[in-house]
C-alpha positions as CSV (number, residue, x, y, z in Angstrom):
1,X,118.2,86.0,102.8
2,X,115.1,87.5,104.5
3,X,112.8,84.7,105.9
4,X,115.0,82.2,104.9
5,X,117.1,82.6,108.4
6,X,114.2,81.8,109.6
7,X,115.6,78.2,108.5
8,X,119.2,78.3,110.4
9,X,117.5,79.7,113.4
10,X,115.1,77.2,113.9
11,X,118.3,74.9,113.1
12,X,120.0,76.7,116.1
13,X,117.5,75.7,118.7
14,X,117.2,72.2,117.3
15,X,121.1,71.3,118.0
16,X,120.5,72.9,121.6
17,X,118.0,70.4,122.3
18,X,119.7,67.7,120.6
19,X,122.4,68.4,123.3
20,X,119.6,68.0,125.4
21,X,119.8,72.0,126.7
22,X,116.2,72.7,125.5
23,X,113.1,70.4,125.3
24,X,110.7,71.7,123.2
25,X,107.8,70.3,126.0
26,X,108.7,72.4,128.3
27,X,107.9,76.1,129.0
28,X,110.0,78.8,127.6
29,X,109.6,80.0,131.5
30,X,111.8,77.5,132.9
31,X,115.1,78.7,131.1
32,X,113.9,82.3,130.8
33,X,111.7,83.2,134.1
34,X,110.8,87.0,133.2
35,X,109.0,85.4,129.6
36,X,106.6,83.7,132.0
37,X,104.0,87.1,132.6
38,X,101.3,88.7,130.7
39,X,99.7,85.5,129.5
40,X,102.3,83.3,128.3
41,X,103.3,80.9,131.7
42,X,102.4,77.7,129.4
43,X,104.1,78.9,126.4
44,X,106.0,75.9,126.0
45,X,109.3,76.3,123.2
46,X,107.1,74.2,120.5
47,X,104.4,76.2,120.4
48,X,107.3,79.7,120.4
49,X,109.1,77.7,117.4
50,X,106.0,77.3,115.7
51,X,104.8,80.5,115.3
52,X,101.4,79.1,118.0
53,X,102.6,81.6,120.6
54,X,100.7,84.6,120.0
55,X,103.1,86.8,119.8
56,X,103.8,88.3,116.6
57,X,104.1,92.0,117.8
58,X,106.4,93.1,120.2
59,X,105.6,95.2,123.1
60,X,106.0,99.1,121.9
61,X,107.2,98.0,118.7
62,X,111.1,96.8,117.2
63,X,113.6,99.9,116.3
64,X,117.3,99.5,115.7
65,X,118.2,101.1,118.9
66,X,115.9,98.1,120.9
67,X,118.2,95.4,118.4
68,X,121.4,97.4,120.2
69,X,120.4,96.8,124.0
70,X,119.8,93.2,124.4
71,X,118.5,94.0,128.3
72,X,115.9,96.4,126.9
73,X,115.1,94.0,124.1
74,X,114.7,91.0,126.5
75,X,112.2,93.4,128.7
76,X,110.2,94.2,125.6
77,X,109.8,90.7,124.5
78,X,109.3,89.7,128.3
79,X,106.0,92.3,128.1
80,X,104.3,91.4,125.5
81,X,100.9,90.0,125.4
82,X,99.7,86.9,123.3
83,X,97.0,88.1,120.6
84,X,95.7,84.8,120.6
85,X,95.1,82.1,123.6
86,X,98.9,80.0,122.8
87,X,98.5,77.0,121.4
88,X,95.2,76.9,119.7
89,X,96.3,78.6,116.5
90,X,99.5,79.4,114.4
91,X,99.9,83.2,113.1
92,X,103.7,83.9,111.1
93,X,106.1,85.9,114.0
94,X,107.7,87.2,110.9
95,X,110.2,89.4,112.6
96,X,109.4,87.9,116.6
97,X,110.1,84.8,116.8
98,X,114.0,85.3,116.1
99,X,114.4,87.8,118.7
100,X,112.2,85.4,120.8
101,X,114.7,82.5,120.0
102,X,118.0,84.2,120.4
103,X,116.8,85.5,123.8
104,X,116.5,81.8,124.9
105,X,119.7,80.6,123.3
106,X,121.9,83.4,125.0
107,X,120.2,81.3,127.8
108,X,120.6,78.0,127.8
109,X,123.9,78.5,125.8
110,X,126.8,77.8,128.1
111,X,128.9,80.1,126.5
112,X,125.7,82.7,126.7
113,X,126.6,83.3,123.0
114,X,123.8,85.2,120.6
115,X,122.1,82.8,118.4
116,X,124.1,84.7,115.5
117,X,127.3,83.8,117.7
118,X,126.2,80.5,118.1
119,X,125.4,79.9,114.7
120,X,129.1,81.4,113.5
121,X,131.3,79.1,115.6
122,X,129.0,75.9,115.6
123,X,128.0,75.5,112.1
124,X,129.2,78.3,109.6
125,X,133.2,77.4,111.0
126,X,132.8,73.9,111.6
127,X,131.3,72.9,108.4
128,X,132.1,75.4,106.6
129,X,128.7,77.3,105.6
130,X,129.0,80.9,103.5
131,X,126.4,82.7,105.7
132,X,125.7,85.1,108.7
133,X,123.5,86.3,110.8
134,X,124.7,89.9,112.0
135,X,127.2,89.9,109.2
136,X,130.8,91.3,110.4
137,X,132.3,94.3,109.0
138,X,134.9,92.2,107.4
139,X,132.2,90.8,105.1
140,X,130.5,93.8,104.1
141,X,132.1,94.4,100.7
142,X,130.5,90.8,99.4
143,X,127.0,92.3,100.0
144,X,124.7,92.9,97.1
145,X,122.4,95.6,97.3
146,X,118.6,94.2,96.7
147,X,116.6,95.8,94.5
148,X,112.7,95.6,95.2
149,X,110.5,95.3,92.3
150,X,107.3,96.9,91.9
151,X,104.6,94.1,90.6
152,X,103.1,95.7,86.8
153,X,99.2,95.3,86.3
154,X,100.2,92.6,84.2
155,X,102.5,90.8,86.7
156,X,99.5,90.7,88.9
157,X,96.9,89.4,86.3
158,X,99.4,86.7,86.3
159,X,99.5,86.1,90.0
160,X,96.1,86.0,90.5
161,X,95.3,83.7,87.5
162,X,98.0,81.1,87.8
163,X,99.1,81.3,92.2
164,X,96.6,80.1,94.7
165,X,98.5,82.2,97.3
166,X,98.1,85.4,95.8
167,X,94.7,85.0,95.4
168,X,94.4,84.6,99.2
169,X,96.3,87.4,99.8
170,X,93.8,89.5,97.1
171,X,90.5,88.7,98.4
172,X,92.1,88.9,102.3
173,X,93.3,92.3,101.2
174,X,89.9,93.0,99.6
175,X,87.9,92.4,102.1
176,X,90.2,93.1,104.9
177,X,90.0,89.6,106.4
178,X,91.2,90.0,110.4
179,X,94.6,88.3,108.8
180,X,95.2,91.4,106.9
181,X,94.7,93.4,109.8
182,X,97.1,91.6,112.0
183,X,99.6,91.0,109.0
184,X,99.2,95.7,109.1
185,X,99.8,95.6,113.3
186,X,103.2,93.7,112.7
187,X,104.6,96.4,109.6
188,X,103.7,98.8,112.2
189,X,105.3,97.7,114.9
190,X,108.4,96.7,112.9
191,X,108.0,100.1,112.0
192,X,111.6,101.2,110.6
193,X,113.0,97.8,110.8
194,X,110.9,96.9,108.0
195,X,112.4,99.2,105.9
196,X,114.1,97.2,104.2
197,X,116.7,99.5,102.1
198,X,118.1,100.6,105.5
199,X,119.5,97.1,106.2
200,X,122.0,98.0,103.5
201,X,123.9,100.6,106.2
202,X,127.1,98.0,107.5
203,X,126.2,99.3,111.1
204,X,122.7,97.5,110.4
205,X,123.6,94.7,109.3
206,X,125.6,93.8,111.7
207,X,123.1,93.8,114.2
208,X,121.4,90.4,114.4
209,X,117.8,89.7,113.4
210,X,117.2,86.1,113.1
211,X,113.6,85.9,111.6
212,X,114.7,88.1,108.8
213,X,118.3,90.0,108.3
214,X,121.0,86.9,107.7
215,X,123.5,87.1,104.2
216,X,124.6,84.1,102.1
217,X,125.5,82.7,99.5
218,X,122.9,80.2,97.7
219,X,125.9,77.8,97.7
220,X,126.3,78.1,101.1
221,X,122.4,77.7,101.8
222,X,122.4,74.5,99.7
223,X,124.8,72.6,101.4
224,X,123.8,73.1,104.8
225,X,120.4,71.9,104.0
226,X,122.2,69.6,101.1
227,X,123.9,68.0,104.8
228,X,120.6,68.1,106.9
229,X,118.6,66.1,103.8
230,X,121.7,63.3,104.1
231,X,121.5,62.7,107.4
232,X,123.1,65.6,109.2
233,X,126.9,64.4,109.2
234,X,129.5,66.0,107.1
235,X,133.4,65.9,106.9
236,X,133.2,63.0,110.0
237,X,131.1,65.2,112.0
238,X,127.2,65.8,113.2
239,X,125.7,69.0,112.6
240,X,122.8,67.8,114.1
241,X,121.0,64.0,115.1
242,X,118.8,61.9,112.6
243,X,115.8,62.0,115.8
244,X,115.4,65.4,115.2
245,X,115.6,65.6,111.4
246,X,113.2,62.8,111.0
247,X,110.9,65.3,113.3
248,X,110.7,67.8,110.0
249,X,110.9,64.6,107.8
250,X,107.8,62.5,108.8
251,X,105.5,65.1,110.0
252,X,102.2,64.5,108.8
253,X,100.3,66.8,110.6
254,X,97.3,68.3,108.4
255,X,97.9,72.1,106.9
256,X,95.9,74.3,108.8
257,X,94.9,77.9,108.0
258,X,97.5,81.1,109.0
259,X,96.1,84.0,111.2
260,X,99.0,86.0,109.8
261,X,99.5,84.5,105.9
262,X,96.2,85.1,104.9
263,X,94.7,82.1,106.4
264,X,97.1,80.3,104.0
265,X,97.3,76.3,104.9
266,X,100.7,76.0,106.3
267,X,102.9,74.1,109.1
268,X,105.8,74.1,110.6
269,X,108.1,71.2,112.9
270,X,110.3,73.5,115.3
271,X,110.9,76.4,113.4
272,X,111.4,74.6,109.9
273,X,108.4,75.2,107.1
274,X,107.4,71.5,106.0
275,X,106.2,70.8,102.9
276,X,104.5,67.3,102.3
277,X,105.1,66.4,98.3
278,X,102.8,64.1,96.6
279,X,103.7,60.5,95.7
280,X,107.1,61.4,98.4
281,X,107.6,59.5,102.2
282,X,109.3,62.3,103.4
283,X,108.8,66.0,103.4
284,X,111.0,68.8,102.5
285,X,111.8,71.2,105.2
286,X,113.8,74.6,105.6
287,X,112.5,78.3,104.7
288,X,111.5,80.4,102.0
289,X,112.3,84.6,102.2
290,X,110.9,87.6,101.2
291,X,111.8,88.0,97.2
292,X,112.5,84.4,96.5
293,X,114.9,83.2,98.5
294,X,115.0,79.6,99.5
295,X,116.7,77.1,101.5
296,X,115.0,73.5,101.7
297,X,116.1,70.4,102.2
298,X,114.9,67.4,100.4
299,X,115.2,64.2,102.0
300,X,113.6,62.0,99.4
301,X,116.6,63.1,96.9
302,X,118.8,63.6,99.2
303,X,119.8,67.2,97.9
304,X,119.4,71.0,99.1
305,X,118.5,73.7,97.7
306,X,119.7,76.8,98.1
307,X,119.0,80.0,96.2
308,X,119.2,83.9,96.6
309,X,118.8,87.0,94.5
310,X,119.1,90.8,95.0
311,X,116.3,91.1,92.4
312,X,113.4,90.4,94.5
313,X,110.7,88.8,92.8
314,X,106.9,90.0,93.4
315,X,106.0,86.6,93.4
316,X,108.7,85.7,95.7
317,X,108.1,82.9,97.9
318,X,109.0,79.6,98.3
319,X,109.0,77.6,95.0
320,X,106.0,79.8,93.8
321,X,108.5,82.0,92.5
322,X,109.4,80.8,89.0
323,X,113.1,81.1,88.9
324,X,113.3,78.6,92.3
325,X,110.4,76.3,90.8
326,X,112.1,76.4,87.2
327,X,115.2,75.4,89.6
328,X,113.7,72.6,91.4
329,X,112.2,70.9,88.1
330,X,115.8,71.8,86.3
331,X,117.6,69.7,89.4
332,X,115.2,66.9,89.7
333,X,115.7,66.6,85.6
334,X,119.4,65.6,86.6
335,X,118.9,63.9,89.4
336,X,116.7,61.1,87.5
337,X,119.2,61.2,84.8
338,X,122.0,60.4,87.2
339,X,120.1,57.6,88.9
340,X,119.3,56.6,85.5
341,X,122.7,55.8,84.1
């Protein structure tokens, strides 16, 4: 799913603090002490969650063998240094800010369970969600092989005359905007982790990255934000509370430019993307990954969305991609016929 664990992560931390473990107020220091050095004492968990910390690269860079050793892992994340002053800016922690988030869980979980552990017994068992992050053995015959897709000259014509996004990414790239430098100090220091086609290996993807590595099925995706856009019960029981879903739902916080996404105007509630839709109340909310996978919720219709594919899309993102925005417009169609009849 790529980015779009980005979405069940963020929902992770959520329930902790909705079983009032974690406040999002207070400083990551206070459940984890050795986070609170080089700059980051008043890194509060918001500003972590939503991406306002600073710290998209990882002290001496992510390999496989750092995902292995959580105690070296914890000491690399504990050393690194903000890029920016926290707080005054939000830049994407594409691949950081789920190793930043499963540190703190294995903290303030009473069970010290991994955030893929956590997310296993409390939500994939209990209500019944296709998905994994650090995908078991067992599992590893039901995983399709992506295949990347090289954008033609005409693919990219398209982009740029019809995508407002890939224009900022054009003219960033152009001119090599400081976003486009930053965006080229994370690839580095994801260094082999980014290589995508090695996630493929069973011994890799069971390892738990929780920005970027989970598997689904878009079934799956959809009805755990299909159960998050209706309230957060299911079955008789509470995945998580309405306070904290009408946090993502009535946000209304302006879009603001991202150091990282090409100055993009973006924003997020805790981990979840929100997108305001015009002529709505209430936002959607979830996460979009690399390719074109999605998994949104939409509170307004009171449906999820869910979709994956091993063909990734170059124009992948979101509902930008056309398949997930022919999608959405092919789902609302039947929605308004249903509440026509």
């Amino acid at each position: 799913m790529f980015s779009t664990t980005k979405g069940l992560s963020a929902l992770v931390i959520a329930m902790l603090a909705d079983r009032g473990l974690i406040d999002f107020k207070k400083p990551v220091k206070e459940y984890w002490p050795e986070f609170g050095q080089k700059g980051k004492e008043k890194i509060t968990v918001e500003m972590l969650m939503e991406h306002e910390a600073g710290l998209p690269v990882v002290y001496d860079g992510i390999t496989f063998d750092l995902l292995r050793d959580t105690e070296a892992l914890d000491r690399a994340l504990a050393l690194s240094e903000p890029l920016w002053e926290p707080g005054t800016a939000h830049g994407y922690h594409a691949l950081s800010i789920g190793l930043f988030a499963s540190a703190l869980v294995r903290r303030v979980d009473p069970k010290n369970r991994t955030l893929g552990q956590f997310f296993a017994e409390e939500v994939a068992d209990v209500f019944g969600i296709d998905a994994f992050i650090g995908t078991p053995s067992d599992q590893y015959h039901r995983l399709s092989r992506p295949i990347h897709v090289q954008p033609s000259l005409l693919d990219n014509i398209h982009a740029f005359s019809t995508n407002r996004f890939y224009r900022y990414i054009f003219l960033t790239s152009l001119f090599q905007s400081p976003s486009f430098a930053l965006l080229m100090d994370i690839m580095k220091n994801c260094g082999e982790v980014c290589e995508w086609e090695r996630h493929v290996d069973p011994d890799i993807i069971r390892l738990e990255l929780p920005a970027a590595n989970g598997v689904g099925t878009a079934r799956g995706i959809a009805k755990l934000f299909g159960i998050m856009a209706n309230g957060g019960e299911y079955d008789n029981k509470t995945l998580i509370s309405r306070r904290f879903l009408d946090e993502y739902k009535y946000d209304k916080r302006e879009l603001t430019g991202d150091l990282v996404l090409w100055d993009m105007p973006i924003r997020w509630k805790y981990g979840m993307h929100v997108i305001p839709e015009v002529g709505q109340e209430m936002n959607l909310f979830g996460s979009a990954g690399l390719g074109g996978q999605i998994g949104y919720a939409d509170p307004n219709k009171k449906i999820g969305y869910g979709f994956v594919s091993r063909y990734l899309s170059p124009q992948g993102l979101a509902f930008i991609d056309p398949r997930s925005k022919y999608l959405q417009e092919s789902v609302l169609r039947a929605v308004k016929k249903i509440e026509n009849q």
